[in-house]
PDB file with one MODEL, atoms N, CA, C and O in Angstrom:
MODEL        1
ATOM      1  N   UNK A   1      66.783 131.202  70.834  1.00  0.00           N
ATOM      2  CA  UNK A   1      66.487 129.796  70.981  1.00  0.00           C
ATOM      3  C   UNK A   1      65.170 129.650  71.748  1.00  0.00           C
ATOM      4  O   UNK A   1      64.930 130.236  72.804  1.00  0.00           O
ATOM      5  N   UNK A   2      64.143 128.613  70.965  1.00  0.00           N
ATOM      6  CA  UNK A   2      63.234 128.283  72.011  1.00  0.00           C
ATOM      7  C   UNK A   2      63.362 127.675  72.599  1.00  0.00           C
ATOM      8  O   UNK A   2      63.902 126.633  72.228  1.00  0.00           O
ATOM      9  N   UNK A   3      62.844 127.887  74.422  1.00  0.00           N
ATOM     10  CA  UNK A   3      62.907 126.571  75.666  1.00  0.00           C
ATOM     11  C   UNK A   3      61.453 126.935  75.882  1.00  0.00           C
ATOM     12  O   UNK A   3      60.779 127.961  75.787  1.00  0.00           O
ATOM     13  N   UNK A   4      61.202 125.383  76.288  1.00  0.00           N
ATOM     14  CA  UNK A   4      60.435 125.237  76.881  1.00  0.00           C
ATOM     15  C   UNK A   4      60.463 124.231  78.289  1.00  0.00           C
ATOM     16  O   UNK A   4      60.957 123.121  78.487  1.00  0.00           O
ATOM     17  N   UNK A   5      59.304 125.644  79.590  1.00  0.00           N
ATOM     18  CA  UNK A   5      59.605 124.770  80.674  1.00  0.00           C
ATOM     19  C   UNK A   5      58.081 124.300  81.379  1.00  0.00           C
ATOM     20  O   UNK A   5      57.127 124.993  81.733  1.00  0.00           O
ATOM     21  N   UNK A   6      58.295 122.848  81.414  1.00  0.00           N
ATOM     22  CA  UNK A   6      56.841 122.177  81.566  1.00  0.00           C
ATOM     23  C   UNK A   6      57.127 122.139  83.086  1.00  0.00           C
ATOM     24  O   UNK A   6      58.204 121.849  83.605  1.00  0.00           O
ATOM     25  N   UNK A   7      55.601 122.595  83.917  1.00  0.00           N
ATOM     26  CA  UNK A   7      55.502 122.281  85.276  1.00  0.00           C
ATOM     27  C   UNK A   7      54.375 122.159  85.771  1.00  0.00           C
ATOM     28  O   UNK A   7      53.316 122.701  85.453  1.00  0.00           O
ATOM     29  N   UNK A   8      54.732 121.061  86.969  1.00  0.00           N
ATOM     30  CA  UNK A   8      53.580 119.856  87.313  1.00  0.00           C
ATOM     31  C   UNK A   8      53.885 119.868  88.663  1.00  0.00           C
ATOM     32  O   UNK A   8      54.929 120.337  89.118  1.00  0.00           O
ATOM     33  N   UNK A   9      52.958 119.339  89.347  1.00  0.00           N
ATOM     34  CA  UNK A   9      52.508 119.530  90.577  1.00  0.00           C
ATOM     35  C   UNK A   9      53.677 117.947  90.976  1.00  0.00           C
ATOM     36  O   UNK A   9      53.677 116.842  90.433  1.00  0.00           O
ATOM     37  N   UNK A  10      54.458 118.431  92.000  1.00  0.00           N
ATOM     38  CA  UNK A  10      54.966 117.158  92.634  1.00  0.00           C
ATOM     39  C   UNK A  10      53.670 115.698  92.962  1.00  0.00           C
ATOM     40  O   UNK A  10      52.442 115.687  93.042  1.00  0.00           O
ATOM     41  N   UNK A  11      54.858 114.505  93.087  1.00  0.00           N
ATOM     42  CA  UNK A  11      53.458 113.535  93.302  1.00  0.00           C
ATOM     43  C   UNK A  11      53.302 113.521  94.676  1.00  0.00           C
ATOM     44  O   UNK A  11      54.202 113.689  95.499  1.00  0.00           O
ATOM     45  N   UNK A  12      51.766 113.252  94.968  1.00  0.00           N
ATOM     46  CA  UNK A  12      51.741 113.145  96.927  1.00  0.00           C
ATOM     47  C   UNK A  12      50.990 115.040  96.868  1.00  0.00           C
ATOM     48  O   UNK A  12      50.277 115.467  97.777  1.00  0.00           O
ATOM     49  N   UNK A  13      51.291 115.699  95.894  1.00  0.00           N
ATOM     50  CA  UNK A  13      50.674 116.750  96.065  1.00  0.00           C
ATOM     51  C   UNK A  13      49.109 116.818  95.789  1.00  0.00           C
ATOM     52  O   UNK A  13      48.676 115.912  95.077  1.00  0.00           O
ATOM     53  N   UNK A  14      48.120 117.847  96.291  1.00  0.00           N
ATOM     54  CA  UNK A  14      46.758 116.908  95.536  1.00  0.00           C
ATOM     55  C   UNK A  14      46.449 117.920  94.364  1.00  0.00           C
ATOM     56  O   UNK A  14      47.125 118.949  94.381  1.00  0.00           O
ATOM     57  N   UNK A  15      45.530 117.780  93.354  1.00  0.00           N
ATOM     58  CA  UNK A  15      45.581 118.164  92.152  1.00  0.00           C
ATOM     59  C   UNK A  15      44.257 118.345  92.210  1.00  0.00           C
ATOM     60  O   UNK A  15      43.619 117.365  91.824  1.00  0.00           O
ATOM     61  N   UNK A  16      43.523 119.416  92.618  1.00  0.00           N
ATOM     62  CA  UNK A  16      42.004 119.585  92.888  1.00  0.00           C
ATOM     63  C   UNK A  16      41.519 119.962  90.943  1.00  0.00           C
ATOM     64  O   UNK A  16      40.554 119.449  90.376  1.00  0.00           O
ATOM     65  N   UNK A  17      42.140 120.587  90.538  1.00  0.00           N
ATOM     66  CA  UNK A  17      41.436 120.739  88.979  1.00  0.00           C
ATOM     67  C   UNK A  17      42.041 119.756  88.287  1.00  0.00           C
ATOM     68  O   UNK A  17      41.694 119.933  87.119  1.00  0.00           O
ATOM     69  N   UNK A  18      42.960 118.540  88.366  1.00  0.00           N
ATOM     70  CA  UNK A  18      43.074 117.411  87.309  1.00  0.00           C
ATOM     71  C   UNK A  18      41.622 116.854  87.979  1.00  0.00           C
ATOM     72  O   UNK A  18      40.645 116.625  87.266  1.00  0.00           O
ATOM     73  N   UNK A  19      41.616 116.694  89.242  1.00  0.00           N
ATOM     74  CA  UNK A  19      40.350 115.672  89.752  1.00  0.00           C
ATOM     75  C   UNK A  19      39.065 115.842  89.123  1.00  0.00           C
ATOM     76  O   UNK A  19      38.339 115.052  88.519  1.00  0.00           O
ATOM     77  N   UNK A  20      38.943 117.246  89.452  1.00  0.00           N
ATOM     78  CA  UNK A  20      37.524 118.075  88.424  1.00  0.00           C
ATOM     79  C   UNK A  20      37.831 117.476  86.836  1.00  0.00           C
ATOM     80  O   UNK A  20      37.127 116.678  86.217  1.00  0.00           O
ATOM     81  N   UNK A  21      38.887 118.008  86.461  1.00  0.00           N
ATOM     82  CA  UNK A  21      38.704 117.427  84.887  1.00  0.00           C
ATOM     83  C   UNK A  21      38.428 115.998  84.509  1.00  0.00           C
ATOM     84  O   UNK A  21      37.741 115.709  83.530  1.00  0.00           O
ATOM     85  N   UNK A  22      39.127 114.871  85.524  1.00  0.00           N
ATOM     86  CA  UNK A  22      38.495 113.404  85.427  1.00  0.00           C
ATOM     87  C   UNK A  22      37.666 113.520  85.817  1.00  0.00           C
ATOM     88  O   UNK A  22      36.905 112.829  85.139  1.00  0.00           O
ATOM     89  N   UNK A  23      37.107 113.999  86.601  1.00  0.00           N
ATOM     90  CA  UNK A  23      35.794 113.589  87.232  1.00  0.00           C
ATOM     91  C   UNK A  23      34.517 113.952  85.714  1.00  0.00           C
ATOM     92  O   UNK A  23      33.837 113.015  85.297  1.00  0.00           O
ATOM     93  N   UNK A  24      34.413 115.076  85.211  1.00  0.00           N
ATOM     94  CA  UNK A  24      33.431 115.471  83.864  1.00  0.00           C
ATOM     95  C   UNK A  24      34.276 114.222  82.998  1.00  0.00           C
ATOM     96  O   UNK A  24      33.703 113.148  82.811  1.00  0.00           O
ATOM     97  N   UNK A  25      35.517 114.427  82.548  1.00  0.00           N
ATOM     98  CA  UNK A  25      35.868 112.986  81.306  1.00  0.00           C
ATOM     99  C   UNK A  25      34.892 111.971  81.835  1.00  0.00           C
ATOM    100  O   UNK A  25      33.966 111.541  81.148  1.00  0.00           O
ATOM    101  N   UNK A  26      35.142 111.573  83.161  1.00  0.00           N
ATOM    102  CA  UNK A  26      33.863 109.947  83.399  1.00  0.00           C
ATOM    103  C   UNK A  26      32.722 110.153  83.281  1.00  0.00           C
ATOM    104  O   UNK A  26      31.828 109.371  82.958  1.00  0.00           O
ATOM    105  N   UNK A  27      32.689 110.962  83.475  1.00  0.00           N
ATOM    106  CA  UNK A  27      30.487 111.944  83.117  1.00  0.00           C
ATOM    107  C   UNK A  27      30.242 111.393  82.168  1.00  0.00           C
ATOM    108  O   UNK A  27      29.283 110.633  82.033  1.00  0.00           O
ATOM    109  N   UNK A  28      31.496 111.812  80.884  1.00  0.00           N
ATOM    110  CA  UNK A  28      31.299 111.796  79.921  1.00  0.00           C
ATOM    111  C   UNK A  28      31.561 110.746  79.181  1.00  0.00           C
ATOM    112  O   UNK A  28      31.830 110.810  77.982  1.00  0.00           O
ATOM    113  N   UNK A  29      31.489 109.536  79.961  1.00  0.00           N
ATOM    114  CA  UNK A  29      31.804 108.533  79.465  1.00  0.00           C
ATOM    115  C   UNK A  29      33.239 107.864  79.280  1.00  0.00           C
ATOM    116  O   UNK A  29      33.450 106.651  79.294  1.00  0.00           O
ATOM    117  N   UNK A  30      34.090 108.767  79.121  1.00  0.00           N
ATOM    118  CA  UNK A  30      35.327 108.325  79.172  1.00  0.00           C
ATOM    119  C   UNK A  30      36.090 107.713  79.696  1.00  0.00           C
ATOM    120  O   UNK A  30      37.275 107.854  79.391  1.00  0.00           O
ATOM    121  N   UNK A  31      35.708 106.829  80.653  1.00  0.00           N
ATOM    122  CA  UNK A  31      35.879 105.628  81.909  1.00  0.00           C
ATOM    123  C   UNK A  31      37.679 105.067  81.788  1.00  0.00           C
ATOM    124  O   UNK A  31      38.220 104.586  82.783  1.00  0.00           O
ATOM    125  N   UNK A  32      37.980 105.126  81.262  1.00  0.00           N
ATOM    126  CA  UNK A  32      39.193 104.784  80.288  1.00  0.00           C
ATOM    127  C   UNK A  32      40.579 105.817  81.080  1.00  0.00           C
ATOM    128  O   UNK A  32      41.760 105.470  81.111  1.00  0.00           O
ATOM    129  N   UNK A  33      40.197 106.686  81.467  1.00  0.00           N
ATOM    130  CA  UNK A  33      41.180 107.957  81.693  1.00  0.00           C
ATOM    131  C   UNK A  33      41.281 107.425  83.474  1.00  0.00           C
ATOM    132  O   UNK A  33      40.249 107.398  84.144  1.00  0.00           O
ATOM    133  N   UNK A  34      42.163 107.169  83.867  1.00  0.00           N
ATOM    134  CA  UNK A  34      42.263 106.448  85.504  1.00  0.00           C
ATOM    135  C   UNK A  34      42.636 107.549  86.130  1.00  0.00           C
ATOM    136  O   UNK A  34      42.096 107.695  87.227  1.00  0.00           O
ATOM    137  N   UNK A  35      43.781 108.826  85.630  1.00  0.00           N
ATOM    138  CA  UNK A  35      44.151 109.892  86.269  1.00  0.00           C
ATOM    139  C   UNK A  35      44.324 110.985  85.561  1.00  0.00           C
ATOM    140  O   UNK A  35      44.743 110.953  84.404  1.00  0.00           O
ATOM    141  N   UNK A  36      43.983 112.180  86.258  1.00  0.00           N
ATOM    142  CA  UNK A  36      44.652 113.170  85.353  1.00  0.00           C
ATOM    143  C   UNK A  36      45.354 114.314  86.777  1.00  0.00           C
ATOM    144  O   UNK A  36      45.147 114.509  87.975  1.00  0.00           O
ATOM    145  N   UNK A  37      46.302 114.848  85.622  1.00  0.00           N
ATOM    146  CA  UNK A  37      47.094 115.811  86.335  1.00  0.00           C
ATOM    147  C   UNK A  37      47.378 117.087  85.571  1.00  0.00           C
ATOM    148  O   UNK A  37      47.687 117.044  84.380  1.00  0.00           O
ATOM    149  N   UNK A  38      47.276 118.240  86.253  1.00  0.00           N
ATOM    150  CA  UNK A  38      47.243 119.751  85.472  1.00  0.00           C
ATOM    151  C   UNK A  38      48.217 120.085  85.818  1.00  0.00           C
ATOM    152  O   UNK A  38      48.539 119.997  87.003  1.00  0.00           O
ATOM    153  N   UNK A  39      49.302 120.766  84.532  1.00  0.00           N
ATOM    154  CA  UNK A  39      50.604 121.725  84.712  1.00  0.00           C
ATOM    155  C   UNK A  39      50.308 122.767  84.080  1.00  0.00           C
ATOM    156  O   UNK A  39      49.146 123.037  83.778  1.00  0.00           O
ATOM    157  N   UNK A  40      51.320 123.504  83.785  1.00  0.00           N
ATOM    158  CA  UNK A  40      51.530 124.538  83.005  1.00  0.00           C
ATOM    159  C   UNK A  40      52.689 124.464  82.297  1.00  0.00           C
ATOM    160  O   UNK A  40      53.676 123.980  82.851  1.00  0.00           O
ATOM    161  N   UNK A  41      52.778 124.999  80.762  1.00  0.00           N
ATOM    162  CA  UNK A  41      53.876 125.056  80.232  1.00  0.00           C
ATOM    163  C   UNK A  41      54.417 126.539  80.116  1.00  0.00           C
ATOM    164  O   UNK A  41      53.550 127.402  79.982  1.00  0.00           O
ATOM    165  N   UNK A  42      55.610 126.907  80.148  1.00  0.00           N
ATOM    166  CA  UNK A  42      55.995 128.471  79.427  1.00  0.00           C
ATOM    167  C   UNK A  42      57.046 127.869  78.407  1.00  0.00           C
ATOM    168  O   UNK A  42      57.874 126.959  78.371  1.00  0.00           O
ATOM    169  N   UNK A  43      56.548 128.895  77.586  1.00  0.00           N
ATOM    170  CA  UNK A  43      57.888 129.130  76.268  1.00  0.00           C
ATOM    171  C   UNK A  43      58.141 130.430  76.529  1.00  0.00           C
ATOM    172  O   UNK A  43      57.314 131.291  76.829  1.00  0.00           O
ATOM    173  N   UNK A  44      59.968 130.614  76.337  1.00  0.00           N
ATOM    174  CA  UNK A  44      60.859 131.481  76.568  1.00  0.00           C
ATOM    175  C   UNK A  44      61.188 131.522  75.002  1.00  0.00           C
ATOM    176  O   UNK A  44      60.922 130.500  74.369  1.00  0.00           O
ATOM    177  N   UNK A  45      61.831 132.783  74.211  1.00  0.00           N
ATOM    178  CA  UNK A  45      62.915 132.633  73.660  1.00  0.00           C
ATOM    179  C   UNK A  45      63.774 133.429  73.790  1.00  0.00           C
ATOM    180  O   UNK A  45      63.507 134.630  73.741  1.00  0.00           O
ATOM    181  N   UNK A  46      65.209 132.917  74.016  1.00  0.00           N
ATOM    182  CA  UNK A  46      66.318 133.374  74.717  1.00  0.00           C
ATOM    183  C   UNK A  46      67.414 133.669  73.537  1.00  0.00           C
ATOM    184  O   UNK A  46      67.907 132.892  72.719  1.00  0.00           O
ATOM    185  N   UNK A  47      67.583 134.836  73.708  1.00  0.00           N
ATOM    186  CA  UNK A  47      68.891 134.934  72.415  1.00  0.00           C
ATOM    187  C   UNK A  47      70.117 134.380  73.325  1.00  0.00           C
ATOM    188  O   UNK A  47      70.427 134.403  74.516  1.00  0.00           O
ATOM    189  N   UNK A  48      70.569 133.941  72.284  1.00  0.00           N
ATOM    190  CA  UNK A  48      71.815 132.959  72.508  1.00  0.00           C
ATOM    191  C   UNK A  48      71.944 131.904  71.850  1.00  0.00           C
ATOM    192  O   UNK A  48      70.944 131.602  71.199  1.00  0.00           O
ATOM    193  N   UNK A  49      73.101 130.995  71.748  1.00  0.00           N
ATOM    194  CA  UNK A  49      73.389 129.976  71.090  1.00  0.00           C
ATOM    195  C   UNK A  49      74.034 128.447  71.876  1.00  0.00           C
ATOM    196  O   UNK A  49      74.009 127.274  71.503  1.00  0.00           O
ATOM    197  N   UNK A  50      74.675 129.214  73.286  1.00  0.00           N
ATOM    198  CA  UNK A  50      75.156 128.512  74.076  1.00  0.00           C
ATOM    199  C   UNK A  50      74.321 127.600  74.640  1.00  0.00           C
ATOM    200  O   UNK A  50      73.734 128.005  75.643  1.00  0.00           O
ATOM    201  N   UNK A  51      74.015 126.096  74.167  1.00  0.00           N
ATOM    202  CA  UNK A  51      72.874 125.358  75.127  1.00  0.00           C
ATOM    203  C   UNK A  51      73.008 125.481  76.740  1.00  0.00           C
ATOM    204  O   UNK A  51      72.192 125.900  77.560  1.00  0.00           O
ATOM    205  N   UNK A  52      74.248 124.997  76.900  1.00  0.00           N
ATOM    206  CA  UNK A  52      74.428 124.692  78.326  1.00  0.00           C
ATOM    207  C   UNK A  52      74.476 126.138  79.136  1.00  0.00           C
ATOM    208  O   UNK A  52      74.423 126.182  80.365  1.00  0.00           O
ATOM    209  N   UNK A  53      74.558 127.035  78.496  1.00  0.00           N
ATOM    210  CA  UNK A  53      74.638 128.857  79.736  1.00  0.00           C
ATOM    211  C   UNK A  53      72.973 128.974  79.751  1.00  0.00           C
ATOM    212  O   UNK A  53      72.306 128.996  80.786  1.00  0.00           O
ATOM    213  N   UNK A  54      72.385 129.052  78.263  1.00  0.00           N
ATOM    214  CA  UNK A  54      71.054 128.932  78.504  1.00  0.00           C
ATOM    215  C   UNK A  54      70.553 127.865  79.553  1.00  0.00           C
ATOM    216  O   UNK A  54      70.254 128.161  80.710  1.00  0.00           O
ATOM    217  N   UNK A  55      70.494 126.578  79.021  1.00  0.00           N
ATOM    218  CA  UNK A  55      69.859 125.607  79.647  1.00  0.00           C
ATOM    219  C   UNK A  55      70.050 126.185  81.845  1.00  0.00           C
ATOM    220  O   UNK A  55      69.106 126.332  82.621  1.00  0.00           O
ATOM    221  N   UNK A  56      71.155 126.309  82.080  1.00  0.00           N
ATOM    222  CA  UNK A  56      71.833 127.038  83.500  1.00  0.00           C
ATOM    223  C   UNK A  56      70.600 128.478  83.705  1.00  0.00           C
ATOM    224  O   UNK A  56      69.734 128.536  84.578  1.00  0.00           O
ATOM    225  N   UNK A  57      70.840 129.396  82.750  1.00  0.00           N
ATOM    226  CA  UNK A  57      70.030 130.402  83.230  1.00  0.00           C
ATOM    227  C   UNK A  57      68.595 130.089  83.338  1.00  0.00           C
ATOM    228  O   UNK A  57      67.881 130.561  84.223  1.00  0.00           O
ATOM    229  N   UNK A  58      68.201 129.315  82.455  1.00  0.00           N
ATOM    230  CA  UNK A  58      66.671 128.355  82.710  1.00  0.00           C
ATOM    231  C   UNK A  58      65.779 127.780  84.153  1.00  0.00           C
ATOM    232  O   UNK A  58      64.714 127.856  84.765  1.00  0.00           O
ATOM    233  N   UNK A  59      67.191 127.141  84.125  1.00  0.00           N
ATOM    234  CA  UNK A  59      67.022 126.503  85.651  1.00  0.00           C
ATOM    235  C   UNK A  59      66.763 127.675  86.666  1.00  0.00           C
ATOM    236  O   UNK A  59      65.741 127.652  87.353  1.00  0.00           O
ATOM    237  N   UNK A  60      67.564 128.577  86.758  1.00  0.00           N
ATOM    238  CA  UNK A  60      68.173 129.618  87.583  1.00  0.00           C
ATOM    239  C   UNK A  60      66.333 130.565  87.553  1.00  0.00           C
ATOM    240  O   UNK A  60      65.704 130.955  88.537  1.00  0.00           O
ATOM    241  N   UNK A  61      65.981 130.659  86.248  1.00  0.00           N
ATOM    242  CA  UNK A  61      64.938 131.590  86.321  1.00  0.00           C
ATOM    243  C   UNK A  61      63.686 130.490  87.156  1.00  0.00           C
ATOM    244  O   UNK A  61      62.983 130.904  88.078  1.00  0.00           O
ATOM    245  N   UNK A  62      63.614 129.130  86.634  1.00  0.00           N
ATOM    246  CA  UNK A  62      62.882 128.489  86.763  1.00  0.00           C
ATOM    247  C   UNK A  62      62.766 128.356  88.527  1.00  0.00           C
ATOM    248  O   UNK A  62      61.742 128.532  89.187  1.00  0.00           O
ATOM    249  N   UNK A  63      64.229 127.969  89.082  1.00  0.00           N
ATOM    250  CA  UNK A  63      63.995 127.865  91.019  1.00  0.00           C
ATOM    251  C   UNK A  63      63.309 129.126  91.352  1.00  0.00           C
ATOM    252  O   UNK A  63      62.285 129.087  92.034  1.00  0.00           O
ATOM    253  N   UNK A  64      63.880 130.449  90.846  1.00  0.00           N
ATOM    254  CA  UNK A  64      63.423 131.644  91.401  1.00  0.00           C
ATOM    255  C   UNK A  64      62.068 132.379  91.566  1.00  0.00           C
ATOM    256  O   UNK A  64      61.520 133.045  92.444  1.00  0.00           O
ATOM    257  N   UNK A  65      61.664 131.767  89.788  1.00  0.00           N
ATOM    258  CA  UNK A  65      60.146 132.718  89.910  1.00  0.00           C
ATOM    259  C   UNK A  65      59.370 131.652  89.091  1.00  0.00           C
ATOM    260  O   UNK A  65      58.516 131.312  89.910  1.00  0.00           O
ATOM    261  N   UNK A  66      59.117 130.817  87.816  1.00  0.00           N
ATOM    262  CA  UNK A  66      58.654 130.064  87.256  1.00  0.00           C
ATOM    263  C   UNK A  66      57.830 129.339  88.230  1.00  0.00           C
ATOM    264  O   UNK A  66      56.738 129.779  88.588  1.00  0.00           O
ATOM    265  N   UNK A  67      58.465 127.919  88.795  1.00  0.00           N
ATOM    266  CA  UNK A  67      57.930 127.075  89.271  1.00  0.00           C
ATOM    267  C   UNK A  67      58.108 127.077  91.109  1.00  0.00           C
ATOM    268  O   UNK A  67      59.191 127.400  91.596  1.00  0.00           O
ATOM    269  N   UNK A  68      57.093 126.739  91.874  1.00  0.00           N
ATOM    270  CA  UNK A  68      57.108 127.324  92.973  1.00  0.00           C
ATOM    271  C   UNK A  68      57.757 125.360  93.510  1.00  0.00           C
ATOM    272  O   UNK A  68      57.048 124.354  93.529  1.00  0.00           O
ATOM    273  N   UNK A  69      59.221 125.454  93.853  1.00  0.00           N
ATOM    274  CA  UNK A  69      59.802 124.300  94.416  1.00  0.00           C
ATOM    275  C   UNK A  69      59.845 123.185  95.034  1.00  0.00           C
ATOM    276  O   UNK A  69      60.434 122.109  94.936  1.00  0.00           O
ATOM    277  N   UNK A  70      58.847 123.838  95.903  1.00  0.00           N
ATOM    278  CA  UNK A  70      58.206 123.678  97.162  1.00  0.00           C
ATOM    279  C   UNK A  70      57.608 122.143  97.087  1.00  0.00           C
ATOM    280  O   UNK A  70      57.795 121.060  97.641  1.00  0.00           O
ATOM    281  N   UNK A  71      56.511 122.896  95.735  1.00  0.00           N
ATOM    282  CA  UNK A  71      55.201 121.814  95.650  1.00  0.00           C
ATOM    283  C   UNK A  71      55.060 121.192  93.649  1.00  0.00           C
ATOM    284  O   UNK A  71      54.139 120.617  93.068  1.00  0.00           O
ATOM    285  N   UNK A  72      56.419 121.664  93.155  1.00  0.00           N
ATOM    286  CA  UNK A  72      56.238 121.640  91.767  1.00  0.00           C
ATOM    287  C   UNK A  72      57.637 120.919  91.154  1.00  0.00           C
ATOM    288  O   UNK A  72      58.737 121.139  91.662  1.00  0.00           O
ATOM    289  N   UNK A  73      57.466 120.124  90.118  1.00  0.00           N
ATOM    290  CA  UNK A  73      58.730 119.900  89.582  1.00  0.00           C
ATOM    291  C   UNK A  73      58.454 120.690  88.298  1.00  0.00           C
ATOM    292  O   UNK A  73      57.479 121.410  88.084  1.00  0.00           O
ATOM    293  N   UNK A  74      59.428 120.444  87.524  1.00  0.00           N
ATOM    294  CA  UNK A  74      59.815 121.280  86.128  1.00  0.00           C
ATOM    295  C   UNK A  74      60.771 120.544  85.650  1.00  0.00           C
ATOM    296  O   UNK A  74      61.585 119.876  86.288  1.00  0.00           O
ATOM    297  N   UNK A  75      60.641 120.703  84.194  1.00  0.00           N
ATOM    298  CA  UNK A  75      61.723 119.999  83.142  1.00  0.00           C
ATOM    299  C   UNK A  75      61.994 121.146  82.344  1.00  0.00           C
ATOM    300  O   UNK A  75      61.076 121.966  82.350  1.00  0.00           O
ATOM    301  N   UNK A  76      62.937 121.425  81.697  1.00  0.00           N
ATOM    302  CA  UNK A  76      63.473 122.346  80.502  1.00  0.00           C
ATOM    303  C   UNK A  76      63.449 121.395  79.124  1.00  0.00           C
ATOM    304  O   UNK A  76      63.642 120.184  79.009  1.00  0.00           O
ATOM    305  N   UNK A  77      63.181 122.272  78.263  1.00  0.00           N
ATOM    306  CA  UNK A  77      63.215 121.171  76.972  1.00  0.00           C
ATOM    307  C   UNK A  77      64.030 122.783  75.957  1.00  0.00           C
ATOM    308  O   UNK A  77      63.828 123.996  75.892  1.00  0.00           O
ATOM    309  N   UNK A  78      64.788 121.962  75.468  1.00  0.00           N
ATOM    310  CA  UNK A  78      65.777 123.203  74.625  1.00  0.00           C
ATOM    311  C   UNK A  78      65.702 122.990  73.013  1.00  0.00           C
ATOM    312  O   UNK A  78      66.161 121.999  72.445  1.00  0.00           O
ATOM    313  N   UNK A  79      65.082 124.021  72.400  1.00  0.00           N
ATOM    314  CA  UNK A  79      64.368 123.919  71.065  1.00  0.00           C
ATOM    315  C   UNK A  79      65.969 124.607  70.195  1.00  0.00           C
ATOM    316  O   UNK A  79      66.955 125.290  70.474  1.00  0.00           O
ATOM    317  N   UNK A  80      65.264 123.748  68.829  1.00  0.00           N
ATOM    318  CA  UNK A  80      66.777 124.012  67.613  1.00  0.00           C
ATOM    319  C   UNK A  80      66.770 125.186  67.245  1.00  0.00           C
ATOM    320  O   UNK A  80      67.831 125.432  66.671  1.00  0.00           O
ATOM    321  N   UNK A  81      65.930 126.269  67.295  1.00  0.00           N
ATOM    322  CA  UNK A  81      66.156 127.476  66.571  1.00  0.00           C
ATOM    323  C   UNK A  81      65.801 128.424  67.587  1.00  0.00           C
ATOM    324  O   UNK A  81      65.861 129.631  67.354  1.00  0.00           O
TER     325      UNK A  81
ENDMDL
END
């Protein structure tokens, strides 16, 4: 099964390379863009069929080593095949 786990900087955290990236978009004219914010995504694929043991071990990998807790949230997104 594919998961995917998207992670983003908590809010109140500061985001020094979304800032850089708005900052060139307005260079570039793009005046339009008010914020930006940089994550990272990972794709896993996990043999198994069980959503909910997967979706659990997800999480489980995700507190431990994925996303750092602290200063990051994360979502799981659980793919059909």
């Amino acid at each position: 099964m594919k998961v995917i786990v998207n992670i983003q900087l908590k809010k109140g955290v500061l985001d020094p390379q979304g800032k850089a990236v708005l900052h060139a978009l307005n260079s570039l004219s793009f005046n339009e863009v008010e914020d930006v914010r940089i994550g990272k995504q990972i794709i896993l694929n996990i043999d198994g069929k069980n959503k909910e043991e997967i979706k659990k071990r997800v999480q489980q990998m995700s507190e431990e080593l994925l996303a750092n807790t602290v200063i990051e949230d994360f979502e799981i997104i659980l793919g059909d095949n």
